[in-house]
N, C-alpha and C positions, 0 to 999 in steps of 0.2 A: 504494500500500500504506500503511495505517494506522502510526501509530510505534508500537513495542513500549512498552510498561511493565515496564522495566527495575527490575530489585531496587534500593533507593539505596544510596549507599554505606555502609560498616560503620561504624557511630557516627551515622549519618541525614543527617552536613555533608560534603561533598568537601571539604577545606582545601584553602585557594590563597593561599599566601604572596610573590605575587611581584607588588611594585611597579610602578607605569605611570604616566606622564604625567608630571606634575608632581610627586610623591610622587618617584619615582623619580629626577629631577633632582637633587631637594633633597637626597637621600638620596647620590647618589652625590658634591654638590658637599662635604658634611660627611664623605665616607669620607676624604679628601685628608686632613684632619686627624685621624684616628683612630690607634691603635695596630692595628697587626692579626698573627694570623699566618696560615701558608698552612694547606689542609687536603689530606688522600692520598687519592689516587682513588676509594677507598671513602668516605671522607669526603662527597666530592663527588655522588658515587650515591644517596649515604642524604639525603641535601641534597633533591635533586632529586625523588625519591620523596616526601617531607616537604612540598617547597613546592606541587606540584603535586597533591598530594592522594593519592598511592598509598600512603603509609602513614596514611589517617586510620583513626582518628581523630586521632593523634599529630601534634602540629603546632608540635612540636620536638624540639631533639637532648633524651636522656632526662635528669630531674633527676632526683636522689636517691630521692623515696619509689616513684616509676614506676620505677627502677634496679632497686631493691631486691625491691622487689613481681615484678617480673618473675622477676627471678632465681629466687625461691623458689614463685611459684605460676602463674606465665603471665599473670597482670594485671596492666593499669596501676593506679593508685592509687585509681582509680576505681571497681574493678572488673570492667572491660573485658579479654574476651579480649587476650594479643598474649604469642605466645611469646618472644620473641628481644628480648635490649637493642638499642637503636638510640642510642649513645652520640657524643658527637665530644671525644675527648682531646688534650689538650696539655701544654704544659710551661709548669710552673708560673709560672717565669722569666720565661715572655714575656706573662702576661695582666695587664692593666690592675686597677685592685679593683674587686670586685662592685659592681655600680651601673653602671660605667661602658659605655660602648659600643666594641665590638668586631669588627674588619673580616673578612671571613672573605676569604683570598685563594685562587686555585687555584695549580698547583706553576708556571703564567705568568706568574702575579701581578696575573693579574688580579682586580677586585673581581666578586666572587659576593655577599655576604650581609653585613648589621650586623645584628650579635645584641647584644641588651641585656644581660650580665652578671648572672644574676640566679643562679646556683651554680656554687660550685667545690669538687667534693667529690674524697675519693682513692677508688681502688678495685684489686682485684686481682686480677693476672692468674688464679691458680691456683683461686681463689674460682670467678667468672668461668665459666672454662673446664667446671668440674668441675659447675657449677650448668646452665650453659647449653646445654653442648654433652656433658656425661656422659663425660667424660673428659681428663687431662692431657696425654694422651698427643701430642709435638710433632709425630706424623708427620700429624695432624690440620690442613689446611692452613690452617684459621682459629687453630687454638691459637699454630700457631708464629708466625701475626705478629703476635699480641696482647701477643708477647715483644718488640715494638719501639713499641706504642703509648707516647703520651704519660703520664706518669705520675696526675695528676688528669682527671677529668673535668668537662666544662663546658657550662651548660645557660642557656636563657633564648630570649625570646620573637624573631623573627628577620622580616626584611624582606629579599628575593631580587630585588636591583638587577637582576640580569647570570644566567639561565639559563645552565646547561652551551650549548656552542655546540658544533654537530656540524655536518660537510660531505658526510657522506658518508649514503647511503638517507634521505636529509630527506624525502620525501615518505611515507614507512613509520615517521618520529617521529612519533608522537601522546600527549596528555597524557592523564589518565583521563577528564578530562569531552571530551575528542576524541572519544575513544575512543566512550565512553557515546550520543555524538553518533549515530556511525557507524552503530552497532548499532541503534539508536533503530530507524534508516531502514530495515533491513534489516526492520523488522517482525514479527518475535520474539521473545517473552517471555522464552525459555528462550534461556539463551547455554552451550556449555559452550567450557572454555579447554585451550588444551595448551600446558604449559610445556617447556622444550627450552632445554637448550645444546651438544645435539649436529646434526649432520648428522640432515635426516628420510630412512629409507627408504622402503621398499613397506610392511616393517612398521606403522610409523608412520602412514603413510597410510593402510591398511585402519581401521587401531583411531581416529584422527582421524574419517573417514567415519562410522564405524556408530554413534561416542557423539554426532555432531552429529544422526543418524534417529535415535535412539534415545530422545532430548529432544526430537524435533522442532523445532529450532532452529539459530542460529547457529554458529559454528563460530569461534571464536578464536585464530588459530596466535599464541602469544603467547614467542619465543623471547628470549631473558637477553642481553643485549650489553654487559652493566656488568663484573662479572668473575666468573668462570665458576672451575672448578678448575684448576689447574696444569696445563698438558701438554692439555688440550683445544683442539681446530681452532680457528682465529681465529674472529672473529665475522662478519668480511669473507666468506671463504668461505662459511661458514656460510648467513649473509644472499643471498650468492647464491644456492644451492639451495635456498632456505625460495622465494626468487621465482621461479624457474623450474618448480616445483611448483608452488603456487598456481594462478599462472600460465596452465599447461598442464594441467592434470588433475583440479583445485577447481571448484566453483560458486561463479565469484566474486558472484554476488548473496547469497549463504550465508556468505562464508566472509573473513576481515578478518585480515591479516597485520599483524602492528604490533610493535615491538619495546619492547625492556621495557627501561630504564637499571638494573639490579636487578646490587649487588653483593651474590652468595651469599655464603651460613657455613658453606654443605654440612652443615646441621643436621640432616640426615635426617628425622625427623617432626615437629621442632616448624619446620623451612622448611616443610614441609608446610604446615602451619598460617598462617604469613606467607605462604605463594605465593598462599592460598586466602582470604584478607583482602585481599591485591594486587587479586586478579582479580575480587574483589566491589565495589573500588571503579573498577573499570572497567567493572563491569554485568556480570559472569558471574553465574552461581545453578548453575552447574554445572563440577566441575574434577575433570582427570584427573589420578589418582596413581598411577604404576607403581610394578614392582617395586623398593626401596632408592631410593624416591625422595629426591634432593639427597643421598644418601650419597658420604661421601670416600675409598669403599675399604676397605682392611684396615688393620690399626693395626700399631704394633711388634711385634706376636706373631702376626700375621699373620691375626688374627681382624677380620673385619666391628664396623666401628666402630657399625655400628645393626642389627637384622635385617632381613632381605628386606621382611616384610612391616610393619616397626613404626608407615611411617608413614599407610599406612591404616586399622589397628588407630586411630591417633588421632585420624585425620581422619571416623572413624564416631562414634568419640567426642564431637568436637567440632562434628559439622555443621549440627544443628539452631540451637547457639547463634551458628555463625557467620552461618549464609544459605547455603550453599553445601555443594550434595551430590555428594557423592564419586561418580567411575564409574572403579571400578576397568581397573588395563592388566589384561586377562587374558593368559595367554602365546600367539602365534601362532604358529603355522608354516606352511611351505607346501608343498603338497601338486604335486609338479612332474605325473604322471602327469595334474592333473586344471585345471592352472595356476590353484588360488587359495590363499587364507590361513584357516585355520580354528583355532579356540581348541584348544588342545592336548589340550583334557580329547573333544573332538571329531573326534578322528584315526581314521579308520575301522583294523579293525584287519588288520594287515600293511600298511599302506600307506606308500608309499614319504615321506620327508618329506626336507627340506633346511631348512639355517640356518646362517648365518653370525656366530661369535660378533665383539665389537668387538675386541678381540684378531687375532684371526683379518685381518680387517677393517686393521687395523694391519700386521701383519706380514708375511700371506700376500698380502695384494694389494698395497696403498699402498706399503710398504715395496720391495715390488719392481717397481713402475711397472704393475701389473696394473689393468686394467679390471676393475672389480665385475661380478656380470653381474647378466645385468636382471631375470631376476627376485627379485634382492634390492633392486635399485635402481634409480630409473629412467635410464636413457642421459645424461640432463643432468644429473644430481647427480655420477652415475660419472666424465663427464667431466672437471668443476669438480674435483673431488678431485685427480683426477689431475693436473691442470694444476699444481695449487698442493703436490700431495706427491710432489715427484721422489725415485725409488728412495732409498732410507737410505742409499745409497756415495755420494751428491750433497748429501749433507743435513750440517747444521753439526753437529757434537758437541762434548760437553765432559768431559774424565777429570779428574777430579777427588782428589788425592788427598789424605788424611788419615790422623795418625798424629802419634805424638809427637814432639819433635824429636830427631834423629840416628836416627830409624827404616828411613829410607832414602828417606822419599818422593822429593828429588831428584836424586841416582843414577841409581832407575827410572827417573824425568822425560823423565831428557837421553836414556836409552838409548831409550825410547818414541819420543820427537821425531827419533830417527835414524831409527831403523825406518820411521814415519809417513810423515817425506821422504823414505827410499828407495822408497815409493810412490806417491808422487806427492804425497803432502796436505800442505798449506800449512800449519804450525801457531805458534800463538802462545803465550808461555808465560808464566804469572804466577805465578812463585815467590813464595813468602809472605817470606821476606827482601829480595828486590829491590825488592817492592812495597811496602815501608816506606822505601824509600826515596824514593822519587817517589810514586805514587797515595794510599800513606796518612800521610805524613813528617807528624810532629807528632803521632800518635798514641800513647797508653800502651800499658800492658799492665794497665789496668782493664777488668772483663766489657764494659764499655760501651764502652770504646775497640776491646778485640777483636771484637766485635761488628762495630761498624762496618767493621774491617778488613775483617769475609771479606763481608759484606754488599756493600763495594763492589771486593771481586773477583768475588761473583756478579753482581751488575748489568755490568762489563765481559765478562765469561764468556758472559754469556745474550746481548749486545750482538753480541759474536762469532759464536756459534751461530746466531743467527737471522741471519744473514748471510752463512750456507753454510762458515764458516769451522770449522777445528781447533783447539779450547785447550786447552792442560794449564795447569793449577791445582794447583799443591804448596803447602797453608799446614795448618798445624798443625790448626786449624777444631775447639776441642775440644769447642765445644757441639753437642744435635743439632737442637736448635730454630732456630739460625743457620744449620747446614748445610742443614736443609729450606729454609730464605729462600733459600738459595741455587740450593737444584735449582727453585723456583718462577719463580725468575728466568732460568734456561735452561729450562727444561723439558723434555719427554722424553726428550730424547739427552742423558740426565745420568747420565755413568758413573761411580759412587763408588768408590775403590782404595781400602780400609784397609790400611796398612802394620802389621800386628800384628806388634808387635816390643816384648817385655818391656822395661819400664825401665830394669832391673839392666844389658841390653844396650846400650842408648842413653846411659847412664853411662857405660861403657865406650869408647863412641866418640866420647865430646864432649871434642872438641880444644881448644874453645871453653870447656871448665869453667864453663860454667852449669852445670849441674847443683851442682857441688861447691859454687857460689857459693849455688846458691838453698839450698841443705842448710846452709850457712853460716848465711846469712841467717836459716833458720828456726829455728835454735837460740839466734840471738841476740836472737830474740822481734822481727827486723827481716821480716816474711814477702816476697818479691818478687810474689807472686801467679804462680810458676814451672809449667807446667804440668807434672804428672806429679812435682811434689813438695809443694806447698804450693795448688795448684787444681787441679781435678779435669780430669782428659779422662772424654767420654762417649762410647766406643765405637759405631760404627754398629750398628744389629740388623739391618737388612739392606738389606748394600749389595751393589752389582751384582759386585763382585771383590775376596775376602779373600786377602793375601798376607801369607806370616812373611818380616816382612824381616832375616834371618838362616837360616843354614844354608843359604842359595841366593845367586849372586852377582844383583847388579840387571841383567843381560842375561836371567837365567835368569827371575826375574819378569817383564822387557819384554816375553819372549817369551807368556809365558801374556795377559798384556793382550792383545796384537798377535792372539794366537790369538781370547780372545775378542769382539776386533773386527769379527773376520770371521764368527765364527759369528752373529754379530747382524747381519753384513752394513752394518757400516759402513765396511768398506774390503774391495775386492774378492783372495781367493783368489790369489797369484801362481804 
């Protein structure tokens, strides 16, 4: 078979920034003496995409007038499509002066990248957020970590000594021009792509199928392994069932699994936009976008952060000037009386239909150790799931609670962790006073020091949780953009307790006269930064259990928690 004539890539150059041979030596013998600092997983993804060409044309972290530009019209400075900043921030402290050279480390410390210093500009969050992503709002899973980036940003020309190093699906890593390679051979012009950080079903598979005949062409199962949303299936799992598909039920002369290092923003249409840039510098000319594609959900008022349809609306907009045409997901279902899958606007009428939503999918089955059944899924995916989601009374959780001090949250705590143990669950507790003794000793009561606090009781909490274990978590936690870092850090089994309990009460009970101290204080123009008199507490909008903690004793709360443990099926019914 003849090689296809693949579209080139977007900007007409593949960038490839990664040192070899000799170059490389010399580059890593001069890192030993550098300044450097480390860069965060997303740092390192956007790296990676960068040096190997999957964000060209960009072929650096973003300077100033490409920042900027972006931000306000979707071009770089050149006036080149690219929706989204692709920025790497640090602190100011630690960079060397402009000019100099600078080692980029990963959180091992090993050497990745010497970047040339060639800008250091500020920039901010709220700006940022509002420009980028269309809203402030923290429960926005990119907003609320942007609340822990480095405060300047830092730009300049870069040389990638040391690739990310992965051990696991190596033979399913390919870079864009692999990729490109791949397809080449497969002999078809027309590629289209499907992007995924879910588990595929039977759904998925019918709508993969009919857009790779539909193009008469390739097929690119092209699924996200860099970082995905909060509370989504590992990538492990995941990667299994993408192979055993393939696998078993693909035209593997057609059809090219390959994994993508791709840290989302869950931008809903303008990811759109960068998925569909991604996939053209891997030789697609054709990308699927479904319904609220890369959307992060509902916001604090419990409205959809993007609409259903916004980011095909953009990507019709956009496709001409990218190279790449949209083939819309239309909705399926399946028709059991006649065993297949037909567009919903094509449902003969009375006829019987089934679907299972992801919810559903979550709770009704996973949740309770249930086998999918097959005509939603195939037999190997059903399996793989189940292997890896033991029923939710098996599975790690975290209660979480938050509230002012002397609200009651650890009262509840103790009474919970009795209950807990009188059925059987193991549980571990990080009161937010004890844990300033050991885990965060040294620490202030600056936004930045409390920050840190609940930040590294979430990382021990999620630590916990994903290792089948029970914690309760009592700390004050008054932000809610630290509070989401923290449910990101456990993920789904993150149950929030608001102890809503009026201050005027909590004054009342403070043994300890803080309170009276901080009210001191802030008359003497001395402020403590006290929460609930002189810093703000931010109320949860919606957390999984509100309790007044007064006019009930903390047995009488424990018990409604303990209740709704069980209705969620995290501890069995006695």
């Amino acid at each position: 078979m003849a090689k296809a004539k693949l579209i080139p890539p977007y900007g007409g150059k593949l960038v490839n920034l990664v040192a070899e041979g000799k170059e490389r030596e010399e580059l890593l013998a001069r890192a030993s003496k550098l300044p450097s600092i480390k860069i965060t997983m997303r740092n390192l993804c956007d790296l990676e995409l960068i040096a190997s060409g999957g964000f060209s044309p960009l072929s650096a972290f973003m300077g100033k007038a490409d920042y900027e530009r972006v931000l306000h019209e979707m071009r770089l400075s050149d006036g080149t499509l690219f929706p989204l900043p692709i920025t790497l921030t640090a602190d100011p402290k630690e960079l060397p002066a402009v000019g100099e050279e600078l080692v980029l480390r990963n959180a091992n410390n090993d050497t990745i990248a010497i970047m040339q210093l060639d800008e250091v500009f500020h920039w901010d969050a709220a700006t940022e957020a509002a420009l980028a992503y269309g809203s402030t709002d923290s429960k926005h899973p990119m907003i609320s970590e942007m609340a822990r980036w480095g405060k300047v940003c830092i730009s300049g020309p870069m040389k990638v000594v040391n690739m990310p190093k992965y051990y696991d699906f190596v033979n399913l890593r390919q870079t864009p021009a692999q990729v490109r390679e791949i397809l080449e051979g497969m002999g078809h012009d027309n590629v289209v792509a499907f992007q995924t950080r879910n588990p595929l079903h039977r759904i998925h598979e019918e709508l993969t199928k009919r857009a790779a005949a539909q193009v008469k062409g390739s097929l690119l199962v092209h699924p996200v392994v860099g970082m995905t949303k909060p509370g989504d299936v590992d990538h492990y799992t995941r990667v299994r069932t993408y192979k055993a598909l393939v696998d078993n039920y693909y035209d593997k002369k057609d059809t090219l699994l390959s994994l993508l290092p791709l840290a989302m923003r869950m931008a809903g249409p303008k990811e759109a936009l960068l998925h569909a840039i991604i996939r053209r510098n891997h030789g697609v000319n054709h990308f699927i976008v479904g319904r609220d594609h890369a959307g992060p959900g509902n916001d604090s008022t419990g409205k959809p952060f993007y609409g259903p349809y916004d980011a095909q609306e953009v990507m019709t907009k956009y496709e001409a000037e990218l190279g790449v045409k949209m083939i819309p997901f239309e909705m399926l279902v399946y028709l059991p009386d006649e065993d297949r899958y037909v567009e919903e606007k094509d449902v003969p009428k009375g006829a019987k239909t089934l679907n299972i939503s992801g919810t559903q999918v979550r709770d009704d089955y996973l949740a309770k150790g249930k086998l999918l059944p097959e005509w939603f899924t195939r037999p190997e995916t059903a399996e793989i799931l189940r292997e890896m989601y033991p029923p939710r009374h098996k599975q790690g959780f975290c209660i979480w609670f938050t509230g002012l001090s002397g609200s009651g949250k650890s009262a509840t705590a103790a009474v919970v962790t009795s209950l807990l143990l009188e059925r059987g669950r193991e549980v571990a507790i990080l009161d937010g006073d004890v844990v300033r003794t050991h885990l965060s000793k040294g620490l202030g009561f600056s936004k930045e020091d409390r920050d840190t606090n609940i930040i590294r009781i979430g990382f021990v909490a999620g630590e916990i949780a994903h290792a089948g274990g029970t914690v309760i978590c009592a700390a004050i936690s008054p932000y809610r953009a630290t509070r989401a870092e923290a449910r990101k850090m456990v993920g789904e089994n993150f149950v929030e307790v608001f102890m809503d309990t009026p201050v005027e009460v909590c004054e009342q009970r403070d043994v300890k006269g803080l309170y009276a101290k901080a009210r001191t204080a802030m008359q003497d123009g001395k402020p403590m930064g006290f929460t609930g008199v002189d810093d703000p507490y931010e109320p949860p909008i919606e957390p999984e259990i509100t309790i007044q903690g007064y006019g009930a004793t903390p047995e009488d709360n424990a018990r409604k928690i303990v209740a709704y443990l069980e209705k969620q099926g995290y501890i069995l019914p006695q």
